[in-house]
C-alpha positions in Angstrom: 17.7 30.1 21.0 15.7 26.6 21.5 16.4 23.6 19.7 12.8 23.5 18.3 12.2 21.8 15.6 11.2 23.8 12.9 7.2 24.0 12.2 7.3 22.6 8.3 10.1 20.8 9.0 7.1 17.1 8.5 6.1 18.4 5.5 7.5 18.3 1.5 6.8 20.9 -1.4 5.5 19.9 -4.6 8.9 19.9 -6.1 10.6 17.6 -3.7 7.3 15.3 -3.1 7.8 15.5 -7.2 11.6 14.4 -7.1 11.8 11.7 -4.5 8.7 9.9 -6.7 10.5 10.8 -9.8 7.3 12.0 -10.8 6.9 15.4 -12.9 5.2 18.5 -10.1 2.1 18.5 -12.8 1.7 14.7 -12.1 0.6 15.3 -8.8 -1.4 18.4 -10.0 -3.1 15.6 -12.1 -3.4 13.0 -9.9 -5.1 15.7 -7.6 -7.8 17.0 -9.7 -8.5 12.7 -10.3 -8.5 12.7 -6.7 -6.2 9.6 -6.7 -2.8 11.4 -5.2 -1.8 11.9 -1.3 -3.3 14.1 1.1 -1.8 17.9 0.8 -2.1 21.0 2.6 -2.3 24.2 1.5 0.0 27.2 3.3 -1.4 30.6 1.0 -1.0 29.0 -2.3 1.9 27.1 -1.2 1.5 23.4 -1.6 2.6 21.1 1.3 2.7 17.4 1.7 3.3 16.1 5.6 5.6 13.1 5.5 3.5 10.9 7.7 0.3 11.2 5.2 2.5 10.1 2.1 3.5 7.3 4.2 0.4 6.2 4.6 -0.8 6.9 0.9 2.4 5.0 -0.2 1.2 2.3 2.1 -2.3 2.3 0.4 -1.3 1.7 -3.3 0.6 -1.4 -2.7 -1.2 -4.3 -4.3 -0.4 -8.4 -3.4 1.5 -9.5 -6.5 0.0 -10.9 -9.0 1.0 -14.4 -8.3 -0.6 -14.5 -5.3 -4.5 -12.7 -6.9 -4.4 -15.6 -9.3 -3.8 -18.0 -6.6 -6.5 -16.5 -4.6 -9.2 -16.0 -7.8 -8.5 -20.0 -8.7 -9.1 -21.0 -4.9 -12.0 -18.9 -4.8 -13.8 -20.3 -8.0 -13.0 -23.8 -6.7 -15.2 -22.9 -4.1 -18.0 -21.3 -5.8 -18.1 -25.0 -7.4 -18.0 -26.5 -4.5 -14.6 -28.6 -4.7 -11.6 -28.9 -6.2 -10.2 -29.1 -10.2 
């Protein structure tokens, strides 16, 4: 026997994608058909998620705090105006 790795072994059902988001499985069923959730794959009607995709999807939805948008729209306008408040 080889010490392969085992060929799904990269990827996450629906219910475990579901549980480490501590989302509901019709969530991402939702966020699907609104074309806003991660990348999946489809095995027969099995639903797969590979790890390195949600990574990157995870990576996507991160927004700069708020703090730091205000900051940035106020420095911006200053501009527009051509100098400072």
């Amino acid at each position: 026997m080889s010490n392969a790795e085992p060929i799904l072994s990269q990827f996450l059902t629906k219910e475990e994608l579901a549980a480490e988001l501590g989302r509901n499985a019709r969530t991402l069923d939702r966020w699907d058909a609104l074309a806003i959730g991660p990348p999946r794959t489809f095995v027969g009607r099995k639903i797969l998620y590979r790890r390195a995709s949600l990574q990157r999807w995870l990576a996507a939805q991160e927004n700069p705090s708020r703090k730091n948008t205000a900051a940035a729209k106020k420095s911006s306008a200053r501009e527009l105006r051509g100098g400072a408040l």
